[in-house]
N, C-alpha and C positions, 0 to 999 in steps of 0.2 A: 473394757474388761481385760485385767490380766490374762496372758496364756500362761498357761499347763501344759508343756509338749515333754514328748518324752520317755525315759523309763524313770517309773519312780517302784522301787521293789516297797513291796508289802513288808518291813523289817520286822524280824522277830524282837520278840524282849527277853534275853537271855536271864537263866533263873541262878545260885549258885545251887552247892550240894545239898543248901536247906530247902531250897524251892523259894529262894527271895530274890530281891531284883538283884541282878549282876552289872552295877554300875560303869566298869570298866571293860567289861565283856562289849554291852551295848556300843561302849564308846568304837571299839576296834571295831567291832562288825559297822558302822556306819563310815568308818576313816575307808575299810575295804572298799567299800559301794564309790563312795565318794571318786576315791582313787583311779577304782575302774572307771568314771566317766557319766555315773548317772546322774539326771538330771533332778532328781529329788528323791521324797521318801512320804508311804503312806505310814505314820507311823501309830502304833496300837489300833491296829485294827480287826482283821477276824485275825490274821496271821501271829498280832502282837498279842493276842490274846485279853484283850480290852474288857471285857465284860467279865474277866476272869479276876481282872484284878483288881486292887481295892482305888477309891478315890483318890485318896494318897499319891497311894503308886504310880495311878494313870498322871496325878499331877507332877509327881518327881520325873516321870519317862520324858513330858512335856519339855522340861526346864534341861533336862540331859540331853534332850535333841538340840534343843536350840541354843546350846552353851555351845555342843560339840560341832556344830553346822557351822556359826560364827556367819549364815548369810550367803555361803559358799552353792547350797543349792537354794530348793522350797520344799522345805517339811509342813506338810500336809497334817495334820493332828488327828486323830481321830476322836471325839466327844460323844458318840452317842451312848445313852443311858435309858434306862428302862423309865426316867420322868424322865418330863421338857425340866424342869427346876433341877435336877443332878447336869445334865446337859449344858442348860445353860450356865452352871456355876464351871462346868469344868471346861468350857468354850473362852469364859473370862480369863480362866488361869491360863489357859493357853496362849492368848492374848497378850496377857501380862508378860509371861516367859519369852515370847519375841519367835512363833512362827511364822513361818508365811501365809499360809491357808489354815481352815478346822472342814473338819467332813463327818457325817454323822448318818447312821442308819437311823431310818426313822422308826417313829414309836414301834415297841413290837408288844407279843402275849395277847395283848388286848385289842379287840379290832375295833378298830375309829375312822370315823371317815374322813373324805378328803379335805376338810375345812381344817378339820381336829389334825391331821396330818402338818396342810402347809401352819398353821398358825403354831405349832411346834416347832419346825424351822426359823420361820418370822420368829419366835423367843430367841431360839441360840445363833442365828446368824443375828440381831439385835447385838446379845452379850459380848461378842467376839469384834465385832464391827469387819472382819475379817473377810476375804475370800470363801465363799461357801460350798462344799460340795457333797451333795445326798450319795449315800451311798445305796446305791439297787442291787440289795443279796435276798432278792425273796425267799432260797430255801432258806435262808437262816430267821430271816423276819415275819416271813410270813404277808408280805409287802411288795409288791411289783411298783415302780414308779414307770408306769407309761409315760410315754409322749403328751397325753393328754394330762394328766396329775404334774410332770414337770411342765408342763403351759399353767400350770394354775401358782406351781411356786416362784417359778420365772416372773409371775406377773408382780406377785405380793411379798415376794422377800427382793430387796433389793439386791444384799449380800451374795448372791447365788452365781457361783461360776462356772457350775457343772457338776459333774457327777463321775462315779466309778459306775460301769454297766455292768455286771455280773448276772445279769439275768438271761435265760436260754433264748429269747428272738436276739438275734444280732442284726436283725433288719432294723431294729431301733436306732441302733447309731446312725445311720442315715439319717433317721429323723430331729437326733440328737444334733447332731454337725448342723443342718439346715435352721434348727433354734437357734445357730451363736454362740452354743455351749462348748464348755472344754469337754470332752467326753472318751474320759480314760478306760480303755476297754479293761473288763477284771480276768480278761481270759491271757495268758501268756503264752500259750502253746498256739494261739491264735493271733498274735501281735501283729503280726505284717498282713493280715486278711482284714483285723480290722483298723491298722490305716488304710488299709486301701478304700476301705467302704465311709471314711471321715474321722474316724478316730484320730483324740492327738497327742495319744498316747498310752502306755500300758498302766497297768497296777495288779501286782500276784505277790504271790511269796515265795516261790521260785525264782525269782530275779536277786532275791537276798541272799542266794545261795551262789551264784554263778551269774554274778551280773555282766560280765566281760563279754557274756554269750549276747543278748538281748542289748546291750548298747552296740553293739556291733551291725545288728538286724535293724536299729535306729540307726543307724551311720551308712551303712549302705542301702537305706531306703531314701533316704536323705539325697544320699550320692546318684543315683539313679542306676544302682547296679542292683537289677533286680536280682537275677543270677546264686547273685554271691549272700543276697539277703532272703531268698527262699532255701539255701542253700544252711547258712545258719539258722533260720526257723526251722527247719528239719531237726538239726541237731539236739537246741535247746528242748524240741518235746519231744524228747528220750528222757531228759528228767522226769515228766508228769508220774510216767507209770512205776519211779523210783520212790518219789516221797508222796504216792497214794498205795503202795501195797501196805502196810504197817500202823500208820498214823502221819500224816498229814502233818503236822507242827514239829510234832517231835522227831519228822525224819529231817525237815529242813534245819532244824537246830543240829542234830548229829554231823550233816552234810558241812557245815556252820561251823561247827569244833571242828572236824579232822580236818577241812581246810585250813583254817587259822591256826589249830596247832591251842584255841583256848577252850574252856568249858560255857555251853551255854545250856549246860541242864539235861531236862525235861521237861513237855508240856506239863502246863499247871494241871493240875488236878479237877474233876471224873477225869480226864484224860489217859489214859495207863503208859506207863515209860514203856521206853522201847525194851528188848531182850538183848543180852549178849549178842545173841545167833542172829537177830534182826539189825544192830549194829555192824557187823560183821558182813553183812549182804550190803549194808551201804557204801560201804566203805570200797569192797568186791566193785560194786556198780559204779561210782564216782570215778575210779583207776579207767574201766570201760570208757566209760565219756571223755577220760584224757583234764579231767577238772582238778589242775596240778596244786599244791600244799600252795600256799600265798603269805610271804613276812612283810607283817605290817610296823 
């Protein structure tokens, strides 16, 4: 089984003024991550806004990661779709485009059981022949992937490499590491608690804003200074309370422009843009955390 260690940020998918993909935006915000040190990218996922955008789209962001990456880290794709048949069509393209891994929330809306679950997986890890990894965001799915449901996909999809944990036990990873499993903690604010407990590695959307922090927290966990890496996990969750008062996407994309100096929107739509005055507190806040302009 390939490893997955590491920071891999949740990257956004920057929009222009019309609300469409920002091909050249994407590129620079991944060249930044890169640069700082990370060791891959969840890409289009809840942070990219993946279900938000059309097939197309999701297939164009595919082929823009893996042009702009050239192999340098492991982008990670995100495919999950409301069918197994969209899933596995956009698992293929992803494939074709030349990622490293695909990762996929499983079925949501409709409740199915555990057969209907892995035999879903089994299709798009099939399609992709790829690295597979489930994604566990029950608030948004409505889907917990226990220990016991990942022993049952472990057993029947081959492709399976692990998983993003986003779910509130974090005693699971335990149980996760002790499977074999890569098992990227979803929490960031929590990154050095959960290597410590087997995690082998993060995934958030936070890290796409201010990667420099959070590969750091990897490099002196690495190093065996704990010190200096509970020390920057400190740090880094001053951000949470920054891009959750307002909106969530759309403050890490603000975070995102005034770093970089480019535009990367607004969250897609239901979503509401930020305000002047709520742009304005970001910006305020950012200077606070010492998270200096960056020329890429």
């Amino acid at each position: 089984m390939q490893e997955f260690k590491g920071v891999f940020p949740a990257i956004i998918t920057p929009m222009d003024e019309y609300g469409e993909l920002n091909e050249n935006a994407f590129r620079t915000v991944m060249e930044f991550n890169i640069k700082a040190g990370v060791q891959g990218f969840w890409v289009a996922g809840g942070t990219g806004e993946s279900i938000l955008l059309t097939d197309e789209e999701n297939m164009k962001v595919a082929e823009i990661a893996a042009d702009q990456n050239q192999g340098r880290v492991k982008n990670i794709m995100h495919v999950g779709a409301s069918t197994t048949r969209r899933a596995a069509m956009l698992a293929e393209n992803a494939a074709k485009m030349g990622v490293e891994a695909i990762c996929a929330v499983p079925p949501f809306f409709y409740s199915v059981s555990d057969d209907a679950i892995v035999e879903h997986y089994r299709v798009v890890g099939a399609a992709a022949g790829l690295p597979l990894f489930a994604y566990n965001l029950p608030p948004s799915t409505g889907v917990e992937i226990t220990p016991e449901l990942m022993a049952k996909i472990q057993d029947r999809v081959p492709e399976i490499s692990g998983l993003k944990h986003s779910a509130m036990d974090f005693s699971h990873i335990r149980d996760f590491y002790n499977m074999g499993l890569n098992c990227l903690t979803g929490n960031g604010d929590l990154m050095l608690s959960g290597l410590a407990t087997g995690a082998t590695g993060c995934v958030d959307g936070p890290l796409c804003a201010a990667p420099e922090l959070w590969v750091e927290i990897w490099n002196a966990y690495n190093d065996g200074d704990w010190n200096r890496a509970v020390a920057v996990q400190h740090r880094a969750a001053l951000l949470y309370p920054v891009v959750t008062k307002y909106g969530y996407i759309g403050s890490i994309k603000a975070i995102v422009s005034e770093r970089l100096g480019i535009e990367c929107g607004d969250a897609r739509p239901p979503q509401l843009p930020l305000t002047l005055e709520q742009k304005a507190y970001i910006r305020r806040e950012i200077e606070l955390l010492q998270l200096a302009p960056v020329k890429i």
